[in-house]
C-alpha positions in Angstrom: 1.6 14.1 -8.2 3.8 13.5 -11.7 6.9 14.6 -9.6 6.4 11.7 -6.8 5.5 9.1 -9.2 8.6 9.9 -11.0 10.5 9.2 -8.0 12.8 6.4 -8.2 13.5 4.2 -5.4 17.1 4.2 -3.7 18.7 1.5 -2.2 20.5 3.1 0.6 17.0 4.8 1.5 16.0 1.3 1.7 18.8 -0.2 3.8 18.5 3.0 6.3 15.0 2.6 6.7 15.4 -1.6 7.1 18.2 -0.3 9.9 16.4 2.2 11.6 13.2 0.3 11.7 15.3 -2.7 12.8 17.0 -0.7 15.7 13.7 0.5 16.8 12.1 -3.4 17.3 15.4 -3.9 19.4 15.2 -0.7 21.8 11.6 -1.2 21.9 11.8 -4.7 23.3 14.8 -4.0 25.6 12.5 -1.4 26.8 9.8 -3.8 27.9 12.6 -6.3 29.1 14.6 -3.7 31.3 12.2 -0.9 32.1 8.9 -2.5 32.0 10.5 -5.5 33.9 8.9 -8.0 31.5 11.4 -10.6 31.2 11.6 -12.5 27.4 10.7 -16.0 26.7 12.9 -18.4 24.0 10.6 -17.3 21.6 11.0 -14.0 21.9 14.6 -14.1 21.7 14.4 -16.0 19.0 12.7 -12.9 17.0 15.8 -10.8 17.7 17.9 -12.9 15.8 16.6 -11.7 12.6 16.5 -8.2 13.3 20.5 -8.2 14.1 20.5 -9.8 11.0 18.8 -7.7 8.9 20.9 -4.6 10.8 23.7 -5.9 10.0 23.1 -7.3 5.7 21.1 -3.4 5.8 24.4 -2.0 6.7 26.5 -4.0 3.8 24.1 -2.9 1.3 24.2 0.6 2.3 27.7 0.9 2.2 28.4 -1.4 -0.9 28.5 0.3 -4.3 27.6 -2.0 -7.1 23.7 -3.0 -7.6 23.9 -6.9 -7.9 25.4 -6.7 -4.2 23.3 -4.6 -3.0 19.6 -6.6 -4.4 21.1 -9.9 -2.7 21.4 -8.2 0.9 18.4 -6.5 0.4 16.7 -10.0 -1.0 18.5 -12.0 2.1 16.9 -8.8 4.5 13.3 -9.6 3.1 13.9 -13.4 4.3 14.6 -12.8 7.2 12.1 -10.7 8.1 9.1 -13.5 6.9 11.4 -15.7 9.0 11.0 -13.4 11.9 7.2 -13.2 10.8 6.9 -16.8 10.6 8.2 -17.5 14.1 6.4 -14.6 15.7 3.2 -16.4 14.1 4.5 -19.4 15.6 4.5 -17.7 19.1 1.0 -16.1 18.9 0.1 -20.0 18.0 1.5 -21.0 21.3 -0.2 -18.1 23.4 -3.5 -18.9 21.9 -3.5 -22.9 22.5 -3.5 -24.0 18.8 -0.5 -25.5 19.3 2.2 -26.2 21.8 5.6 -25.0 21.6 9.1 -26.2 21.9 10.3 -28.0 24.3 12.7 -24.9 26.0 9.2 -22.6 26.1 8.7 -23.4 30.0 11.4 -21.3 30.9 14.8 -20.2 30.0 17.2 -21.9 32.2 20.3 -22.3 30.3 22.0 -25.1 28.9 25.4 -26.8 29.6 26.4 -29.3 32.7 25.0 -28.4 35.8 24.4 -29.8 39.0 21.4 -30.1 40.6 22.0 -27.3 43.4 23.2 -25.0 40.4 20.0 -26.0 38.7 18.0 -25.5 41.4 19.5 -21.6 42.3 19.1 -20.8 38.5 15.3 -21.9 38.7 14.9 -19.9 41.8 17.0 -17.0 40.9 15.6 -16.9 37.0 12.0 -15.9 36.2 10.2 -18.5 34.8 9.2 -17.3 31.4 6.3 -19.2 29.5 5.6 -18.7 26.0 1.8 -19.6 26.1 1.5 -16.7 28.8 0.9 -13.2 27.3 2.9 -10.9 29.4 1.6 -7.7 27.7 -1.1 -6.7 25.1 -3.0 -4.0 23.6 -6.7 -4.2 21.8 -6.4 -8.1 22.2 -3.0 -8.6 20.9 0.2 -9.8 22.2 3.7 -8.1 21.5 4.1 -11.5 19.2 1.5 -10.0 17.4 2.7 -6.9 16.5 5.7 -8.3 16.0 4.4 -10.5 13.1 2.5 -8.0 11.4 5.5 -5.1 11.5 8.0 -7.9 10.5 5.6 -8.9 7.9 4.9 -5.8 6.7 9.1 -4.5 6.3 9.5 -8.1 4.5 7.0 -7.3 1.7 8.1 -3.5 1.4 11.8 -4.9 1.0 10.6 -7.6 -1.4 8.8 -5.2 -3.9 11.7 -2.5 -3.5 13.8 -4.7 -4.8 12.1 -6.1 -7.6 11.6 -2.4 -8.0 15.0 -2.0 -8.6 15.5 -5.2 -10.5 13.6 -3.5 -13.4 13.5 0.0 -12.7 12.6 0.5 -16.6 8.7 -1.0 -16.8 7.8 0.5 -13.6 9.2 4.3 -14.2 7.4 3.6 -17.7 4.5 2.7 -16.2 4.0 4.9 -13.2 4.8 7.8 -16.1 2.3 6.8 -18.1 0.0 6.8 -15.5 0.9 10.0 -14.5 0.7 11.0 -18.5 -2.9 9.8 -18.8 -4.1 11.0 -16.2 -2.3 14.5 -17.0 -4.2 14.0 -20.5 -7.8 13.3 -19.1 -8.2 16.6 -16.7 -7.7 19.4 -19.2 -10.3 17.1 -21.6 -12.4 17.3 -18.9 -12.0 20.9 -17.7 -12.3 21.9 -21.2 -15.7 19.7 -21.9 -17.3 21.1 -18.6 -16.2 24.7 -20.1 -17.9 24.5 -23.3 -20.8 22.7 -21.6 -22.7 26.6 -21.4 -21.4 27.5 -24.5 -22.8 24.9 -26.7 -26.2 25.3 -24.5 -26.4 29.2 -25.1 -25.3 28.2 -29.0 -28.2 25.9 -29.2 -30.5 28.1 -27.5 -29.6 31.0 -30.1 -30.2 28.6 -33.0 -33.3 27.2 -32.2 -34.4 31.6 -31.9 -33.1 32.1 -34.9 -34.8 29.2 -36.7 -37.9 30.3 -35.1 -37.8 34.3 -36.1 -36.4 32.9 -39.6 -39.9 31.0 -39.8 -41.9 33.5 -39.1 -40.6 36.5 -41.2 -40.9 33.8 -43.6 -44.8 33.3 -42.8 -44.9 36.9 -42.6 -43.6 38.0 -46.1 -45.4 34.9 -48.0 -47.6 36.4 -50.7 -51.2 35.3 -50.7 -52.3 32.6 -52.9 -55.0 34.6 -55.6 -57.9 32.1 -55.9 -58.7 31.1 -59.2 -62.2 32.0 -60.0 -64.7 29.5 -61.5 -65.8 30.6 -65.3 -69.1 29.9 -65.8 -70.6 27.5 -68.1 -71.6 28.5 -71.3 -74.9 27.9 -72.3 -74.5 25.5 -74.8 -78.6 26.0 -75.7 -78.9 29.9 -76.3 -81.8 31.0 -77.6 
């Protein structure tokens, strides 16, 4: 237990894991886009912006050597993840009716100048894709939802790693310290609970020994010789 609290964190163990994890959102939702056949919406393609972001500023800071470089990326990963959070929570809005979305959520058909027969064969070629429909859940939540709480949940791990590493001083002096006191308490307590019997069976032979002590005591007491009454004189003696 002291040997992991005296762990220190690394940076580049941060930046893999921000790039692995990272990597991971991105296969994962090319795997329900290409092999589940669960075509995106604009919001969802929105959150995989900030994942190639963070991939990319997670690389940087892996590869960089001096500190101050590497807490910026790291610091500019953790936004963008509780922007990716944010518009994730933004999405699950739109699924659930609280509010509506933008005005490209009824389905992505491209932008640019385009006739109305090349409009109309991109509507009927394209899925339409609506973000207030839920295309997939699991336990009552939508892949938005997950989303928010995994992007939510690497943006405050990033955040506290690096102020971690801003002052790496305080916290390995108090995580030690921990470790010290607590180090300090358990042989106090093993050795209380030890002498626990030993001060019972001391106690136990004092209070027989005060007892036998008192009654040899009785035991040998010489008896008290009564005094006996002289009689009166007669003062009148015939």
């Amino acid at each position: 237990m002291q040997s992991f609290l005296r762990l220190e964190i690394n940076p580049r163990i941060v930046s893999g894991l921000l790039i692995f994890a990272s990597a991971a959102m991105l296969a994962g939702a090319l795997f329900f886009q290409e092999i589940m056949k669960l075509p995106p919406c604009v919001l969802c393609e929105y959150q995989r912006v900030p994942y190639i972001v963070v991939i990319g500023l997670a690389t940087a800071a892996f590869l960089l050597e001096k500190k101050i470089f590497r807490l910026w990326l790291l610091s500019f990963c953790a936004l963008a993840l509780f922007i990716n959070a944010g518009i994730a929570g933004f999405h699950v809005g739109v699924e659930n009716g609280w509010w509506k979305g933008t005005d490209e959520c009824g389905g992505n058909f491209g932008s640019g100048e385009l006739t109305l027969e090349q409009l109309r064969d991109l509507i009927l070629a394209a899925p339409v894709v609506r973000c207030d429909e839920v295309a997939w859940s699991l336990f009552g939540i939508s892949m938005a939802g997950y989303n928010m709480m995994i992007a939510l949940a690497m943006g405050i791990f990033t955040l506290m790693s690096v102020l971690y590493l801003a002052c790496p001083g305080r916290a390995a002096q108090k995580s030690l310290a921990a470790a010290g006191g607590a180090a300090r308490q358990k042989p106090e307590q093993e050795k209380a609970e030890k002498d626990k019997p030993t001060r019972k069976k001391s106690a136990a032979r004092k209070t027989v020994t005060k007892k036998s002590t008192v009654k040899a005591k009785k035991k040998t007491a010489k008896p008290k010789l009564r005094r006996s009454k002289k009689p009166k004189k007669d003062k009148d003696k015939e």
